[in-house]
LOLUM-175245 format. One record per residue (C-alpha): residue in three letters; y negated, x, z negated; residue number from 0; chain. Coordinates in steps of 0.02 Angstrom, whole numbers. Example, Ala and Ser with C-alpha at 12.3 -4.5 7.8 and 13.67 -1.06 7.14 Angstrom:
<atoms>
ATOM   code        y        x        z   pos   unit
ATOM    ALA      225      615     -390     0      A
ATOM    SER       53      684     -357     1      A
</atoms>
This chain:
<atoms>
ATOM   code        y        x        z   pos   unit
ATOM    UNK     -890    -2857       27     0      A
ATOM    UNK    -1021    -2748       92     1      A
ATOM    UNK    -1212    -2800       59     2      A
ATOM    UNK    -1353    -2766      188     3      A
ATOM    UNK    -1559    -2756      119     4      A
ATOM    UNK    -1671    -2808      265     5      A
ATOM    UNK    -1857    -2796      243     6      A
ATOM    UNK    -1925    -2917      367     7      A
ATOM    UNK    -2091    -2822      435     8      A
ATOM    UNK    -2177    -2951      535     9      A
ATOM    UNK    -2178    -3151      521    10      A
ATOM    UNK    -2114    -3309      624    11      A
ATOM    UNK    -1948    -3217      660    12      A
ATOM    UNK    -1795    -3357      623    13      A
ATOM    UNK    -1677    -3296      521    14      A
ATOM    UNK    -1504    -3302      625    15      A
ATOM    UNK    -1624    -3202      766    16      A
ATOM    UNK    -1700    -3070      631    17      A
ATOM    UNK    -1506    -3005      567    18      A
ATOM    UNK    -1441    -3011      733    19      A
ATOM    UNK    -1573    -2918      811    20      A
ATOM    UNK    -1547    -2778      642    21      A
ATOM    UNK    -1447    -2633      650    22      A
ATOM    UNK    -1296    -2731      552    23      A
ATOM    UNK    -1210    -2757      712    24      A
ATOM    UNK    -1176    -2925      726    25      A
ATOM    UNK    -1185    -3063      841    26      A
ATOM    UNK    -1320    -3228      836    27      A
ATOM    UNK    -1143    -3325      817    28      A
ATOM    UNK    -1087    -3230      681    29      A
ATOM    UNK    -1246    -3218      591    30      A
ATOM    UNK    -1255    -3409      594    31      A
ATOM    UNK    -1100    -3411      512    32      A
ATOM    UNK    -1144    -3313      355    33      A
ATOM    UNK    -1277    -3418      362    34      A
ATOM    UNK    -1191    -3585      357    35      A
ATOM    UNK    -1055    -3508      222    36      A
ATOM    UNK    -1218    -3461      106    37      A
ATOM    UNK    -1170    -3273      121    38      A
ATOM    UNK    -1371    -3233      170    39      A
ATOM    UNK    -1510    -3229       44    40      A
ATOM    UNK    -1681    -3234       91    41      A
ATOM    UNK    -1804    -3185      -95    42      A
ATOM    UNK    -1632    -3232     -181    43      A
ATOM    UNK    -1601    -3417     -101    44      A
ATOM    UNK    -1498    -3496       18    45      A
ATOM    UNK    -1604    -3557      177    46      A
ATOM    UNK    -1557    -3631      350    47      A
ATOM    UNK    -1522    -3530      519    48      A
ATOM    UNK    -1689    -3596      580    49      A
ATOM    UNK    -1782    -3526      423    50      A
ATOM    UNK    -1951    -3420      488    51      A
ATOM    UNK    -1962    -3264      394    52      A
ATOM    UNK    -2145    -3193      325    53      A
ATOM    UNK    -2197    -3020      325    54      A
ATOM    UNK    -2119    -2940      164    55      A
ATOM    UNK    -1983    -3069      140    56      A
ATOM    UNK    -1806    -2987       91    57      A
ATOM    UNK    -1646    -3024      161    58      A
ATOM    UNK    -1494    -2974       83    59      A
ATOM    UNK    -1334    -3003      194    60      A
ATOM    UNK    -1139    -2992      133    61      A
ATOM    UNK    -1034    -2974      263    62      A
ATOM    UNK     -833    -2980      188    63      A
ATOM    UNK     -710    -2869      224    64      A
ATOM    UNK     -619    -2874      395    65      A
ATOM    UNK     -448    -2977      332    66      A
ATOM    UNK     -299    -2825      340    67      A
ATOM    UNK     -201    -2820      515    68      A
ATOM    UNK      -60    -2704      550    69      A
ATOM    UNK      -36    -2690      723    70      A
ATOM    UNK      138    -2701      781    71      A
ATOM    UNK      246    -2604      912    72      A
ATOM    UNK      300    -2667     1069    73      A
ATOM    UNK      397    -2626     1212    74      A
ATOM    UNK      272    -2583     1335    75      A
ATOM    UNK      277    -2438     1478    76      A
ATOM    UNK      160    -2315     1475    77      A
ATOM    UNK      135    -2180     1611    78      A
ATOM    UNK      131    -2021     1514    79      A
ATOM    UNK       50    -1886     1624    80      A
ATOM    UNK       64    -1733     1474    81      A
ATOM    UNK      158    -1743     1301    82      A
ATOM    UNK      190    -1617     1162    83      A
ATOM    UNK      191    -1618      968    84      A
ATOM    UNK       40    -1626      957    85      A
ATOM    UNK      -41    -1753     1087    86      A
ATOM    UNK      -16    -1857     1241    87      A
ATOM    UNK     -116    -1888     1386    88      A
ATOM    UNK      -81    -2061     1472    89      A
ATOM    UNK     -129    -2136     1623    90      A
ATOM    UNK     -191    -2310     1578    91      A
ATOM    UNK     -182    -2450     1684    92      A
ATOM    UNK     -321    -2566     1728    93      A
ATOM    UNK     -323    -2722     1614    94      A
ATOM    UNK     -246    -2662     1449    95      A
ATOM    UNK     -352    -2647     1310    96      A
ATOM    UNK     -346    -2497     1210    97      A
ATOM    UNK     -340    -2555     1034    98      A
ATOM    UNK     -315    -2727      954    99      A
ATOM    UNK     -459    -2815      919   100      A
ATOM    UNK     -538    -3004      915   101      A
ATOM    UNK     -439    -3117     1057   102      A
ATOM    UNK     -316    -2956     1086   103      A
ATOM    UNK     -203    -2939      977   104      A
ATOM    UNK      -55    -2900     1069   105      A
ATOM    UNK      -22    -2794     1225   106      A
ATOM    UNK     -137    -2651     1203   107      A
ATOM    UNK     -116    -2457     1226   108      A
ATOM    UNK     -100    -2445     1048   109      A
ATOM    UNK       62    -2560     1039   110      A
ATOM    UNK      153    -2473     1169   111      A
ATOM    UNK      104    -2306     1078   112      A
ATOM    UNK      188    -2374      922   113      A
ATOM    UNK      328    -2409     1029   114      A
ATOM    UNK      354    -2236     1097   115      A
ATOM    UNK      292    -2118      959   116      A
ATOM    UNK      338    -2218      803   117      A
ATOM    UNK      248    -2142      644   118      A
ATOM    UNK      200    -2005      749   119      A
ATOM    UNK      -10    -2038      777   120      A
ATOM    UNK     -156    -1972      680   121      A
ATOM    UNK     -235    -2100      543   122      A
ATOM    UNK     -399    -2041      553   123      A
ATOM    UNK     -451    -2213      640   124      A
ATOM    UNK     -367    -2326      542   125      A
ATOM    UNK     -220    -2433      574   126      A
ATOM    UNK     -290    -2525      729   127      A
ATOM    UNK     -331    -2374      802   128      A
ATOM    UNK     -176    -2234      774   129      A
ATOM    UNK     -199    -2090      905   130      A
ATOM    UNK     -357    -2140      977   131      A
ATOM    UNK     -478    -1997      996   132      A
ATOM    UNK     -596    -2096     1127   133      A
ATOM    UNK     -568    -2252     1236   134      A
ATOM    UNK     -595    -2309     1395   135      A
ATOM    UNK     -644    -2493     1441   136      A
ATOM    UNK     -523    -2626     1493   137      A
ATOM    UNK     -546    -2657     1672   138      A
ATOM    UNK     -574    -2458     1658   139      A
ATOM    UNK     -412    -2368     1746   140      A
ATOM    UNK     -376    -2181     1716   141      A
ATOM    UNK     -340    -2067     1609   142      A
ATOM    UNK     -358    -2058     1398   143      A
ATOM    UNK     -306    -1944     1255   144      A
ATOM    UNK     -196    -1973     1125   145      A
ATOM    UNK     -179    -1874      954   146      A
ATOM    UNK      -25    -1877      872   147      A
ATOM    UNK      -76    -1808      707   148      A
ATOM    UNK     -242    -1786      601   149      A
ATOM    UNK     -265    -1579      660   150      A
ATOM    UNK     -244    -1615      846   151      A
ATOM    UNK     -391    -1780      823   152      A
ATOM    UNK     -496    -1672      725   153      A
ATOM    UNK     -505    -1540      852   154      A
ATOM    UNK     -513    -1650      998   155      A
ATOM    UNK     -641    -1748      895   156      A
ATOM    UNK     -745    -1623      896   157      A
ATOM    UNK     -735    -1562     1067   158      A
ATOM    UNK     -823    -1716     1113   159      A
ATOM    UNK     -933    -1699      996   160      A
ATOM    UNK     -976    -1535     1054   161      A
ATOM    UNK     -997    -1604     1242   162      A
ATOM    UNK     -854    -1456     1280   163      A
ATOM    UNK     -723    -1602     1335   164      A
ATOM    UNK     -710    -1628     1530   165      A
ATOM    UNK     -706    -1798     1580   166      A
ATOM    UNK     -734    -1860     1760   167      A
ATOM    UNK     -747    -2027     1857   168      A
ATOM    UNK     -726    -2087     2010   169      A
ATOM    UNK     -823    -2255     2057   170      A
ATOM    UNK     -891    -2381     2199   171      A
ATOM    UNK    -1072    -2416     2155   172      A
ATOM    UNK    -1184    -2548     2244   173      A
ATOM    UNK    -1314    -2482     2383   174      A
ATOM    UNK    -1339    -2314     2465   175      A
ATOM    UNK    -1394    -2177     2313   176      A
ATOM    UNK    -1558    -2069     2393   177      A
ATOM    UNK    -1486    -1924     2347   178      A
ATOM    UNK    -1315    -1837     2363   179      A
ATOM    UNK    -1324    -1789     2166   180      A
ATOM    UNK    -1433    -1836     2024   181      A
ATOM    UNK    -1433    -1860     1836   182      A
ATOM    UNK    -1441    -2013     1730   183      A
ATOM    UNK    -1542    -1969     1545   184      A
ATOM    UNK    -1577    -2108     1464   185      A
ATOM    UNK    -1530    -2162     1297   186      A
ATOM    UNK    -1403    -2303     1250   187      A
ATOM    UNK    -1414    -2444     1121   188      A
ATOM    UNK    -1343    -2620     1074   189      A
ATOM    UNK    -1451    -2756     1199   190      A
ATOM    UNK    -1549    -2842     1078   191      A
ATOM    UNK    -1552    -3012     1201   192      A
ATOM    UNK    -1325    -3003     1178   193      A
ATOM    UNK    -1271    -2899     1069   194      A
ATOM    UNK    -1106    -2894     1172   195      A
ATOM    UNK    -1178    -2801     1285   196      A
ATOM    UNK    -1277    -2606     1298   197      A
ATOM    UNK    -1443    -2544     1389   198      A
ATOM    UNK    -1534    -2424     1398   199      A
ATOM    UNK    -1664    -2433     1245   200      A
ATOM    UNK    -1770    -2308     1129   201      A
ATOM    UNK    -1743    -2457      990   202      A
ATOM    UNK    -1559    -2381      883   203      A
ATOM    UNK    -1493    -2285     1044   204      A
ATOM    UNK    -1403    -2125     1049   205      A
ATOM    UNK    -1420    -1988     1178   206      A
ATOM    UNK    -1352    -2008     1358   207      A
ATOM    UNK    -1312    -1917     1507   208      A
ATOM    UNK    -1232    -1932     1666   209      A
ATOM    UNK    -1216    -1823     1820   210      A
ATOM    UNK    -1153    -1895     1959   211      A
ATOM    UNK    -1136    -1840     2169   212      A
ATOM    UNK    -1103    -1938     2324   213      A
ATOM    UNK     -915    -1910     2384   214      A
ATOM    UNK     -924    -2057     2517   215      A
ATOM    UNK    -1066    -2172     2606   216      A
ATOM    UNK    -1012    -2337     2656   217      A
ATOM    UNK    -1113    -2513     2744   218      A
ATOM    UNK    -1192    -2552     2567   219      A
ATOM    UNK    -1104    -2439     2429   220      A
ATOM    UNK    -1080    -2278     2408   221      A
ATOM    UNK     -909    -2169     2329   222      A
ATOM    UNK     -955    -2079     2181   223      A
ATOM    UNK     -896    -1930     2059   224      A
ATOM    UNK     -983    -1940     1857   225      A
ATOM    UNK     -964    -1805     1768   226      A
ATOM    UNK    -1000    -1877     1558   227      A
ATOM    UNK    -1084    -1762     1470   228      A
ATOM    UNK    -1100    -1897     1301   229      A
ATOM    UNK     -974    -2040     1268   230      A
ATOM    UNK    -1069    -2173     1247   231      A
ATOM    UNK     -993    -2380     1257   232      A
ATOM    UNK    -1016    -2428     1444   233      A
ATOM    UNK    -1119    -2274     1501   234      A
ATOM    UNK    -1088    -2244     1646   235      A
ATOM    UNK    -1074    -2447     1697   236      A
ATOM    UNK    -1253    -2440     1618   237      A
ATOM    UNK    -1339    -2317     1672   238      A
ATOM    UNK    -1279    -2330     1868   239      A
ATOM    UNK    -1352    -2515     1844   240      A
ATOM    UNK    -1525    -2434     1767   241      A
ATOM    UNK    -1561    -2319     1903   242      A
ATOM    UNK    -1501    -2499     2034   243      A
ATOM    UNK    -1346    -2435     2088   244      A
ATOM    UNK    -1209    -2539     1973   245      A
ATOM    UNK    -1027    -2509     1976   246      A
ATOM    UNK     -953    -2627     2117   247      A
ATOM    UNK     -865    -2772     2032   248      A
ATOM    UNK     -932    -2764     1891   249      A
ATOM    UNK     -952    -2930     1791   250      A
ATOM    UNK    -1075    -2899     1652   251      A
ATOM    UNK    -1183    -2746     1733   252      A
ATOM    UNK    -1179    -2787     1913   253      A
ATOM    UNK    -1226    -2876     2054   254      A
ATOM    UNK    -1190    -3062     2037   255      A
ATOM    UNK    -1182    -3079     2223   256      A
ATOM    UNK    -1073    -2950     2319   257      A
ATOM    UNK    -1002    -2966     2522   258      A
ATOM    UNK     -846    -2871     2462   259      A
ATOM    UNK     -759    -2962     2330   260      A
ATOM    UNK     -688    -2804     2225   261      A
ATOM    UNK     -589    -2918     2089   262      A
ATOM    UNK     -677    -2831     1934   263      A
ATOM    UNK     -763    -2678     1900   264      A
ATOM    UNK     -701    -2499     2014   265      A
ATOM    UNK     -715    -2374     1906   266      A
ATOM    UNK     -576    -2233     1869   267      A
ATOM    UNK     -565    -2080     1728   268      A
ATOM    UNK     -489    -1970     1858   269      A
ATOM    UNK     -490    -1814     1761   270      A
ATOM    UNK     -482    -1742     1576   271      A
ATOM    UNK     -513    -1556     1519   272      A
ATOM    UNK     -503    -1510     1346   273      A
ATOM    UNK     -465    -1350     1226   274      A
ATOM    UNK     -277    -1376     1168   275      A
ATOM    UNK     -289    -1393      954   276      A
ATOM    UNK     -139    -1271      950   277      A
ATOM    UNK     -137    -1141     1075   278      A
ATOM    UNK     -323    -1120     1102   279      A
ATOM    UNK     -299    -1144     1306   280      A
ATOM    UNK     -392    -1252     1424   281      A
ATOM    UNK     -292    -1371     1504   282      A
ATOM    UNK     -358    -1490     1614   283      A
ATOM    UNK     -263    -1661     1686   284      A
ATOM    UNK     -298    -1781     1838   285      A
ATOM    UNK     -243    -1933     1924   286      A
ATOM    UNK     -211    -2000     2085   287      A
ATOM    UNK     -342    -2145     2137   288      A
ATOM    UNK     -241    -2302     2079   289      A
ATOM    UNK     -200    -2442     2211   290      A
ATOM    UNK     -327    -2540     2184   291      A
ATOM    UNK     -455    -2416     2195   292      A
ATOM    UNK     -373    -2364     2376   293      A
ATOM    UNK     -365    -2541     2425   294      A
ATOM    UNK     -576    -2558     2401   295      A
ATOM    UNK     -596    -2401     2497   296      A
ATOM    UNK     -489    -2458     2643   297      A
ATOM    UNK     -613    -2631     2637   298      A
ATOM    UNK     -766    -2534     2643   299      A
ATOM    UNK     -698    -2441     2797   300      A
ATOM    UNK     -664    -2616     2899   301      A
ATOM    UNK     -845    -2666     2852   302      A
ATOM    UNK     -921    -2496     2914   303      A
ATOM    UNK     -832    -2492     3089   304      A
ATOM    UNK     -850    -2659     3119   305      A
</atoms>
């Protein structure tokens, strides 16, 4: 069970609203249900959801443990691009989820790395995350980084950390960009309106930058290159939608209304640099545009010789 102290600072906040809006990380839905269950104090007693807080009031939250999951191998193909003793890079398809989590159990990069390397993945994440140094979204194609044991994570670990690890994108974005290169810096947090999703905020935010440059200019979007220089969740899906120029297809950041229907977001980790943990060499890996990718190009080239 792990306990939370809030000190509510201001008054006529409700209660469900005040812990979801904290820095506890959890969602209006799931703060309700502590609620409900009697897992929230406010002074030491049990109120409703709707309860307004006062200036000085404390809140004390207990939030249980997450119930023990083992995630389970499976069968699954996975295009290996580079694989040694010490790590794998892999080429990861758009729609699989990288880990299991909430509603995806099942079918993830993780299970078909079970599959293929057995005991053979670094623990440092846990056992719903073996291997996984950094991840890429869902509907996110391209390539990813796997550590096999705890040395090779550590290193690549900190490589990121470090902003020494090359990774590259590829992308359709919405409009025509003003210039042929810029860069996005601009912190990212939790949205405090859904907590599901991130913006760009000075409230709990971390550091983050993106350069990007024009490769293409179609009717309407434009064919981009980011470069990361921070890893933050969504980044480059939010901050292309903060300077107006959203990843095409995209269903939480981007344009509701589109003329080319792009079946979910376009958006590709075409390449991967890092420092290898054992040799000490650069070595840098990258991937063909997918399919689908290809097939959006080939539609913005009908519209713009129409």
């Amino acid at each position: 069970m792990n306990e939370f102290k809030l000190n509510c600072e201001t008054s006529g906040a409700r209660l469900d609203k005040f812990i979801s809006d904290s820095n506890i990380d959890l969602s209006r839905s799931a703060a309700v249900n502590l609620i409900e269950n009697g897992a929230v104090l406010v002074n030491g007693l049990i109120v409703s959801k709707k309860y307004k807080l006062s200036q000085g009031d404390v809140v004390v939250v207990n939030v249980p443990d997450p119930m023990p999951y083992e995630a389970k191998a499976e069968n699954i193909p996975l295009d290996i691009v580079y694989e040694d003793e010490y790590l794998l890079v892999v080429n990861k398809p758009k729609g699989m989820v990288v880990h299991p989590a909430a509603g995806n159990y099942d079918g993830t990069l993780v299970n078909a790395l079970l599959y293929h390397c057995g005991d053979s993945l670094s623990g440092i994440n846990g056992v719903l995350r073996p291997g996984i140094v950094h991840r890429i979204d869902k509907d996110t194609s391209g390539l990813l980084i796997v550590a096999k044991n705890d040395f090779a994570h550590r290193s690549l670990a900190e490589q990121i950390k470090e902003h020494s690890f090359t990774r590259e994108y590829e992308s359709i974005v919405f409009g025509n960009l003003k210039n042929d290169s810029g860069t996005v810096d601009a912190p990212i947090g939790r949205n405090p309106k859904d907590r599901k999703k991130m913006c760009v905020t000075e409230k709990n935010s971390k550091n983050a930058v993106t350069h990007y440059s024009v490769i293409t200019r179609y009717k309407g979007y434009t064919h981009i290159k980011c470069k990361l220089e921070t890893g933050r969740t969504h980044q480059i899906r939010v901050h292309m939608a903060y300077i107006g120029h959203p990843v095409s297809g995209d269903k939480v950041y981007g344009i509701k209304s589109e003329r080319v229907d792009f079946e979910g977001q376009c958006l590709h980790a075409r390449k991967i640099g890092f420092i290898h943990p054992k040799t000490n060499e650069y070595i840098e890996f990258t991937s063909e545009l997918p399919d689908y990718f290809k097939k959006y190009l080939t539609k913005l080239q009908n519209i713009s010789f129409c």
